[in-house]
ZATI-806394 format. One record per residue (C-alpha): x, z, y; residue in three letters; residue number from 1. Coordinates in Angstrom, 3 decimals. Last residue first. Example, Ala and Ser with C-alpha at 12.3 -4.5 7.8 and 13.67 -1.06 7.14 Angstrom:
<atoms>
         X         Z         Y  type  seq
    13.670     7.140    -1.060   SER    2
    12.300     7.800    -4.500   ALA    1
</atoms>
This chain:
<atoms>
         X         Z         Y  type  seq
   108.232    95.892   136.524   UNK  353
   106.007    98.665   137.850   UNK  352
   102.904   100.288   137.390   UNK  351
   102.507   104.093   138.552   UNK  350
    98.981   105.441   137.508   UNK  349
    97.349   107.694   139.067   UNK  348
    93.961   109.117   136.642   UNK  347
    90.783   110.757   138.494   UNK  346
    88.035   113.096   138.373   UNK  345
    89.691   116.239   137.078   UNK  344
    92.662   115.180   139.002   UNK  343
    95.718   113.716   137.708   UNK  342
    99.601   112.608   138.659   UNK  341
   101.993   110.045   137.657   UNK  340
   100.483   108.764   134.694   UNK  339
   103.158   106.305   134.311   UNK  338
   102.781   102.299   133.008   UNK  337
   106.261   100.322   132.787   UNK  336
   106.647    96.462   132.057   UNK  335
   103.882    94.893   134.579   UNK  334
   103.312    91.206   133.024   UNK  333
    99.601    90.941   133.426   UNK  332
    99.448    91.372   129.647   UNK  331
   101.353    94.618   130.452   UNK  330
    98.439    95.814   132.985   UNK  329
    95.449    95.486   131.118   UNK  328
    97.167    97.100   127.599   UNK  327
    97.766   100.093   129.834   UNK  326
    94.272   100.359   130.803   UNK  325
    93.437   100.302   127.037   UNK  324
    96.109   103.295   126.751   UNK  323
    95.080   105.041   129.924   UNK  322
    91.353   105.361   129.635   UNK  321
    88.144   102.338   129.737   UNK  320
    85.945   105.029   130.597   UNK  319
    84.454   103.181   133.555   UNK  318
    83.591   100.348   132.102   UNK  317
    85.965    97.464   131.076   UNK  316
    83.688    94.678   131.004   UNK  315
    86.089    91.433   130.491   UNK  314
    83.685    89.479   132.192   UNK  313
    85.949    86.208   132.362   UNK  312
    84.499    85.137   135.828   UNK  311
    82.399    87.767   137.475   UNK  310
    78.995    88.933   136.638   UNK  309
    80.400    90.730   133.845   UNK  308
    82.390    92.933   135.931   UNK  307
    79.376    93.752   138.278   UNK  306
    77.271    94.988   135.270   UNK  305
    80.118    96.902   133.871   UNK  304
    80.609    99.232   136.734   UNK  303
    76.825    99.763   138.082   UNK  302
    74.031    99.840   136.026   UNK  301
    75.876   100.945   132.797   UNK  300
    79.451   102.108   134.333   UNK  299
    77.008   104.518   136.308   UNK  298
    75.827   106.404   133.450   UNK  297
    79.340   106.244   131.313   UNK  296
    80.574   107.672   134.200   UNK  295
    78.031   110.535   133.966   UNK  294
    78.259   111.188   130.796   UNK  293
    82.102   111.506   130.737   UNK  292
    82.134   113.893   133.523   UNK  291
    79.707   116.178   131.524   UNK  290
    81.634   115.882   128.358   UNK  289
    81.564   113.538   125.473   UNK  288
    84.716   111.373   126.887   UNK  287
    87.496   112.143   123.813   UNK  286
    85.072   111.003   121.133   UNK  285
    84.653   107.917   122.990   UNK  284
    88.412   107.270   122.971   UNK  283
    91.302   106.571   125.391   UNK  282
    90.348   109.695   127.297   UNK  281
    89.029   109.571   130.594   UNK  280
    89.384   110.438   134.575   UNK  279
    88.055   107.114   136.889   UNK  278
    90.843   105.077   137.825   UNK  277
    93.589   104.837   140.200   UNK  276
    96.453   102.220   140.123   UNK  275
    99.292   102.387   142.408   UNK  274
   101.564    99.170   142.056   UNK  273
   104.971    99.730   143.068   UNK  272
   107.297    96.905   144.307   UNK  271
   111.232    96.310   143.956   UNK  270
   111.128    92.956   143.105   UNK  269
   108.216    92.810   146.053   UNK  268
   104.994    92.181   144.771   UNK  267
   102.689    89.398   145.216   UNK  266
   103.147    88.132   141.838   UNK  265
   102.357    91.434   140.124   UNK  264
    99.092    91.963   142.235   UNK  263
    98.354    88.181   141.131   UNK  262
    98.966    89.626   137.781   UNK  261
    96.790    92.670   137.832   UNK  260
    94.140    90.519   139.149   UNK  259
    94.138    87.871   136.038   UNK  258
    93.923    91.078   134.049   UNK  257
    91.570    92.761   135.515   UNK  256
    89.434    89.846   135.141   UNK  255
    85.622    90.430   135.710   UNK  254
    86.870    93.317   138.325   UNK  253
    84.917    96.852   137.835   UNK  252
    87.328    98.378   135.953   UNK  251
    90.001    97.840   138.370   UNK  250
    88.131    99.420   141.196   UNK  249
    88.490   103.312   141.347   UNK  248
    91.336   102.776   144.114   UNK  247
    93.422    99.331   143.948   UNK  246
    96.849    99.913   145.184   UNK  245
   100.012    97.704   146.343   UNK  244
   103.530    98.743   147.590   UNK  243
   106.293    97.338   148.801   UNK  242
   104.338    93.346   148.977   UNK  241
   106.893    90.526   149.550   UNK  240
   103.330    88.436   149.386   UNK  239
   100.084    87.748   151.426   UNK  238
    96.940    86.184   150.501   UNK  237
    94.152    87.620   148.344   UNK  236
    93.760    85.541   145.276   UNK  235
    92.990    87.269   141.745   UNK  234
    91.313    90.082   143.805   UNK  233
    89.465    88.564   145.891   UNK  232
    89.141    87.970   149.401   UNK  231
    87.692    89.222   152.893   UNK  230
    89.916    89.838   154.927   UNK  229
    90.866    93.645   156.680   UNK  228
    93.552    94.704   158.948   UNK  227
    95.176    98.283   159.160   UNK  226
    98.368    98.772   161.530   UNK  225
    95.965    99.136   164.874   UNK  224
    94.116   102.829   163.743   UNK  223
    91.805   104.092   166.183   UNK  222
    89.572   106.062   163.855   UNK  221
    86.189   104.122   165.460   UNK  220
    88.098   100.579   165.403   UNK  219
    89.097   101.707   162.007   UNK  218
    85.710   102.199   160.336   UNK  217
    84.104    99.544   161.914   UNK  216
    86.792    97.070   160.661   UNK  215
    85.703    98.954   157.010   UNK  214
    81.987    98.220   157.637   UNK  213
    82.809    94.833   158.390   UNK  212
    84.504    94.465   155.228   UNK  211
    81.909    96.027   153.127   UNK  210
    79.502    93.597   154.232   UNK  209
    81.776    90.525   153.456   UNK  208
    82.379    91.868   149.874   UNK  207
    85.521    90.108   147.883   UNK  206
    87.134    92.979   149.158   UNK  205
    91.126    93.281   150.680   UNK  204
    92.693    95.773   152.988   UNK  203
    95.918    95.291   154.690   UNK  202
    98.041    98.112   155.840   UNK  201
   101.172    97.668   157.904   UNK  200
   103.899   100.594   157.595   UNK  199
   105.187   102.478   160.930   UNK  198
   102.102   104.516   161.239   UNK  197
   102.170   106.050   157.585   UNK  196
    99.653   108.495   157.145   UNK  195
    97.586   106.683   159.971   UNK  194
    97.856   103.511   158.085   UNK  193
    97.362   105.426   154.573   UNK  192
    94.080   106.860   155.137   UNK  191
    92.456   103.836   156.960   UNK  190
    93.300   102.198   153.762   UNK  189
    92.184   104.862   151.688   UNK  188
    88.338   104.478   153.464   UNK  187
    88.107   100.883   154.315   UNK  186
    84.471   100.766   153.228   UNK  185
    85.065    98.536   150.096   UNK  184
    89.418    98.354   149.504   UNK  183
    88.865    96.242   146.818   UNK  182
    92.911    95.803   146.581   UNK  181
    94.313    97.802   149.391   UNK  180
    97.774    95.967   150.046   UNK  179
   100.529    97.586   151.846   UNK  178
   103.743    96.221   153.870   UNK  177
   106.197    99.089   154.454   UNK  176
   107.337   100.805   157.143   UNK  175
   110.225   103.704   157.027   UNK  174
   107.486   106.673   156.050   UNK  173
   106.033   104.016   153.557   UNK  172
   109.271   103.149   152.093   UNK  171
   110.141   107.156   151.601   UNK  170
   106.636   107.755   150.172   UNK  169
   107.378   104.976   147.592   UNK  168
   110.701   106.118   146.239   UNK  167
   109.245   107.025   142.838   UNK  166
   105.578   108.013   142.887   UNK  165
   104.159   111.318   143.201   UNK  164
   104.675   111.618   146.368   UNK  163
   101.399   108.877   146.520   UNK  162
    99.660   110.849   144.788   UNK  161
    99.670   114.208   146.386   UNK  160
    99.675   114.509   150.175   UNK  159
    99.635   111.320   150.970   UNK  158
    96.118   109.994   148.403   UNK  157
    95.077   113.920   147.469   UNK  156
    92.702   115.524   149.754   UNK  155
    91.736   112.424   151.855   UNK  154
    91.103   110.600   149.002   UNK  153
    89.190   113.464   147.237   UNK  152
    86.876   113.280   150.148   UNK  151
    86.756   109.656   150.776   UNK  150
    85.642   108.929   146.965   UNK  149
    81.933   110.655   147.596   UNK  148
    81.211   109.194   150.909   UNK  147
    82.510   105.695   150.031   UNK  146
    80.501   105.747   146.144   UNK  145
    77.862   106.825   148.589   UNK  144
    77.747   104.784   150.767   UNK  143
    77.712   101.691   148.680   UNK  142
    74.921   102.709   146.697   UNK  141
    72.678   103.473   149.666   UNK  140
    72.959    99.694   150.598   UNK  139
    71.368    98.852   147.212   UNK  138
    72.797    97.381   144.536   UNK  137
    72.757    93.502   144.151   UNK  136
    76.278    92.828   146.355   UNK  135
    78.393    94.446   143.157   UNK  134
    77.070    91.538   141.413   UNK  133
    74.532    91.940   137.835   UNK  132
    75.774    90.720   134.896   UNK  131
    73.804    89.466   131.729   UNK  130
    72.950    91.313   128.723   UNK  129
    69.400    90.563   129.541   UNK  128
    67.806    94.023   128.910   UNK  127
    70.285    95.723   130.609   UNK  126
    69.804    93.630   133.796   UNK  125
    66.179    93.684   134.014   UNK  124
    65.677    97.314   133.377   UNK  123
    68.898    97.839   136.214   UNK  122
    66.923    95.209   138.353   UNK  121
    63.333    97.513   138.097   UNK  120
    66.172   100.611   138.949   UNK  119
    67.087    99.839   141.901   UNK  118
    66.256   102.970   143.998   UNK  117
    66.887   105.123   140.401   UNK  116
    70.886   103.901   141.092   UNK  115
    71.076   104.741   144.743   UNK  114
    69.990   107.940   144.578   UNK  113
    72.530   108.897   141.889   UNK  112
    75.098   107.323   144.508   UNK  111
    73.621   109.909   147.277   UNK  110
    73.980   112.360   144.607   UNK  109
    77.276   111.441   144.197   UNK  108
    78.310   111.073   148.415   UNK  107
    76.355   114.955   148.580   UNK  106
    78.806   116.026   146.426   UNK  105
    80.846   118.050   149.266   UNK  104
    84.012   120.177   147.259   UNK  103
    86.202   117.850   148.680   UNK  102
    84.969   118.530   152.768   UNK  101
    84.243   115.817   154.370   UNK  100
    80.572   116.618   155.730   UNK   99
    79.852   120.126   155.032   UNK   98
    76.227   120.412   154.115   UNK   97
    76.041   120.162   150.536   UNK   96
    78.535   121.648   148.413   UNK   95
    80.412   123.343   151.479   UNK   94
    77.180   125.125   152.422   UNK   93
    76.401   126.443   148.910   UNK   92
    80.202   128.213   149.048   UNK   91
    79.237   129.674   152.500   UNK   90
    76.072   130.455   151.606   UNK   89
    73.261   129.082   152.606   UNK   88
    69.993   131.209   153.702   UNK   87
    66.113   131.802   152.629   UNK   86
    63.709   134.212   153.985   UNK   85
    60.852   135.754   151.844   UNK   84
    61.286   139.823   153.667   UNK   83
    62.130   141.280   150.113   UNK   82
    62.835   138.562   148.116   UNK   81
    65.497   136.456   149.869   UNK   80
    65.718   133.065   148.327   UNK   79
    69.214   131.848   148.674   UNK   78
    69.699   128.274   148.626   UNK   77
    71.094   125.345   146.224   UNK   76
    70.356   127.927   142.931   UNK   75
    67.754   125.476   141.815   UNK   74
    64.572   128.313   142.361   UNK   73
    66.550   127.982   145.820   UNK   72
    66.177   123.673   145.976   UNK   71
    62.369   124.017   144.848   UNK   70
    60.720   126.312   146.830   UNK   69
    62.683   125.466   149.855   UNK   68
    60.945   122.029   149.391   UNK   67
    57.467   123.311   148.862   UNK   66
    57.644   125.901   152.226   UNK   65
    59.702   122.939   154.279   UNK   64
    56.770   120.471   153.649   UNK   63
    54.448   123.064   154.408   UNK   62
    56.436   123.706   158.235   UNK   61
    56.377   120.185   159.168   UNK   60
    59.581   119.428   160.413   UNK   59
    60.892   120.304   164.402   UNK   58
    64.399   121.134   162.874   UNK   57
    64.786   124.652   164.837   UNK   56
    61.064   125.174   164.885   UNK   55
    60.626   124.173   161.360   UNK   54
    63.345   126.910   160.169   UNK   53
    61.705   129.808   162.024   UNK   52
    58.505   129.420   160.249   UNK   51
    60.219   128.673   156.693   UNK   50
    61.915   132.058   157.786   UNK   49
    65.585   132.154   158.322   UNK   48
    68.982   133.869   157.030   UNK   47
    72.104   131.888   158.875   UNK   46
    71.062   129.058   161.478   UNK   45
    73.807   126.744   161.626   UNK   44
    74.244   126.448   157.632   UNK   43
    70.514   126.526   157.509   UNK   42
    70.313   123.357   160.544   UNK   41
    73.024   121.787   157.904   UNK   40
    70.795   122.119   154.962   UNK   39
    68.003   120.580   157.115   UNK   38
    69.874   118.012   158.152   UNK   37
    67.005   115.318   157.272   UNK   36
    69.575   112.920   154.695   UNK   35
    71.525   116.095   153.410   UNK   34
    67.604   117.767   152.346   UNK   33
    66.006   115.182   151.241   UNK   32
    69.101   114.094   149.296   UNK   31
    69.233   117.781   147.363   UNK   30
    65.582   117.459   146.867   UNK   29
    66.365   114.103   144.850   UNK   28
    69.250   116.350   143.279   UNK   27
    66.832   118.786   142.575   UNK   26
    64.460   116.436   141.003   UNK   25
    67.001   115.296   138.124   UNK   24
    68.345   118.791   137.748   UNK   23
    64.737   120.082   136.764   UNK   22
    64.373   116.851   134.459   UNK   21
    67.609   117.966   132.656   UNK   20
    66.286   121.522   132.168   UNK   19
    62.974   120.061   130.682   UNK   18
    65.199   117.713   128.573   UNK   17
    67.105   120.472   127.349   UNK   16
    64.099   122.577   126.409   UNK   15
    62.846   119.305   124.456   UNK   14
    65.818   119.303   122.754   UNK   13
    66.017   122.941   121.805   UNK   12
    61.792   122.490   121.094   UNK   11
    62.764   119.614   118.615   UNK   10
    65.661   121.467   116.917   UNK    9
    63.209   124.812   116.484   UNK    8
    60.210   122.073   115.039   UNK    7
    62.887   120.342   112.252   UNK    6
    61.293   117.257   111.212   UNK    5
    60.175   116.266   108.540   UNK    4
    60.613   112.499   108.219   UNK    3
    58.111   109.467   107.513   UNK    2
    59.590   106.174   106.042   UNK    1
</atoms>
């Protein structure tokens, strides 16, 4: 069956496509440019020359010419016309030079990276219908889901969410017990034990590498009332829990369900769980946005993958929204669900009963 097809909806598309390609490579020029410092040396340096910029770095000088080329025809530098310098701006520089600041997305495009350095197993995996383990994706992919998370953590996790909750800040300021539920790099725990010195922090991942990345972590932030084990969610040890939290993680788990109970088991009476999940409505319809697109992107090579290489499978993905969440967390037994606060990346959830 042949179809006529509409030439000025083709060349839209195709003009959409060629803009989406341009965004592709300028996020791989983007990662050239975080992992080489060269947008730092241009936040140093102010307005440079290409020649002036390869002295300061020491880089070859027609490399810098091709690639400056490309990232200020993006809008990521200033191209200066009239004498053919280049400079950052401040509000360029905090995009992607300044290490730790919220509004630094060089952790996402270092997880964009991540997925197109692995993508012969994503073919393979999509193809198959079969899972694919967290410990498959490349190193680069766990950095920067830590670089890009730790940010917003760091913005939001004491000074936000977790005052958010009822009567939890008070427990944690008196000394609580805490469990990090797939804590990976150690990030929000290390957060929370200096936040709260008095409370003891224990951070659990079912992987190893992540948890000696996390010990790292802390022996470097000198924090003593964090520890780290490597376990699961459905059976880390511990109990008489105050407060528990898994952080952009739930969805990933092959039973969320199962580990939503064990989280309910290990509570105290009196316990709050803190659940935090990726922004999104409860329906598709609700998700076709930017933010949507792209975690539906990653929950296909990344967030459902994992799930359904662990036992049960349930597959969540990374749009799975409140309500279905919700459902999750009373068949584990929790009684009361609360969006208690928001970000335009994230949901907090308070689960307790």
């Amino acid at each position: 069956m042949s179809e006529q097809s509409d030439m000025a909806k083709v060349e839209e598309l195709a003009g959409k496509v060629i803009g989406d390609v341009a965004g592709a490579l300028s996020l791989y020029m983007a990662y050239l440019g975080d992992q080489t410092g060269v947008f730092e040396a241009l936040d140093e340096m102010g307005r440079v020359s290409v020649a002036e910029l390869a002295e300061h770095t020491g880089m070859n000088e027609k490399y810098l010419h091709q690639w400056l080329g490309s990232v200020s025809a993006a809008g990521y530098v200033n191209f200066h016309r009239e004498d053919e310098t280049f400079s950052i701006s401040p509000e360029q520089a905090l995009i992607f030079s300044r290490e730790g600041q919220p509004a630094c997305m060089q952790g996402f495009i270092q997880a964009v990276v991540s997925q197109y350095e692995s993508h012969e197993k994503a073919v393979k995996t999509f193809k198959s219908g079969k899972g694919r383990p967290w410990s498959d994706q490349s190193e680069c992919c766990f950095c920067g889901t830590d670089r890009f998370f730790r940010p917003g953590y760091a913005a939001n996790l004491t000074s936000e969410w977790i005052p958010a909750l009822d009567g939890v800040e008070e427990k944690l300021k008196a000394g609580a017990k805490i469990a990090d539920i797939g804590c990976g790099h150690g990030s929000s725990a290390i957060l929370m034990a200096q936040a709260y010195p008095k409370s003891t922090v224990h951070g659990y991942d079912f992987h190893e590498p992540s948890i000696e990345e996390a010990k790292r972590k802390a022996k470097a932030a000198g924090v003593d009332n964090v520890q780290f084990e490597v376990a699961s969610a459905q059976d880390y040890p511990g109990e008489d829990y105050d407060f528990a939290c898994i952080f952009d993680a739930l969805h990933d788990m092959g039973d969320p369900v199962g580990a939503s109970r064990h989280i309910r088991e290990t509570l105290k009476d009196d316990g709050t769980f803190m659940l935090v999940e990726p922004m999104a409505g409860d329906s598709m319809a609700e998700n076709m946005h930017p933010l949507g697109q792209i975690f539906y992107a990653f929950s296909t090579t990344v967030c459902t993958p994992a799930s359904l290489a662990q036992d049960v499978g349930l597959g969540l993905g990374a749009q799975a929204g409140q309500q279905r969440l919700t459902e999750v967390l009373e068949e584990a037994g929790f009684q009361k669900v609360r969006r208690a606060s928001e970000t335009p990346t994230n949901m907090v959830l308070e689960v307790t009963g």
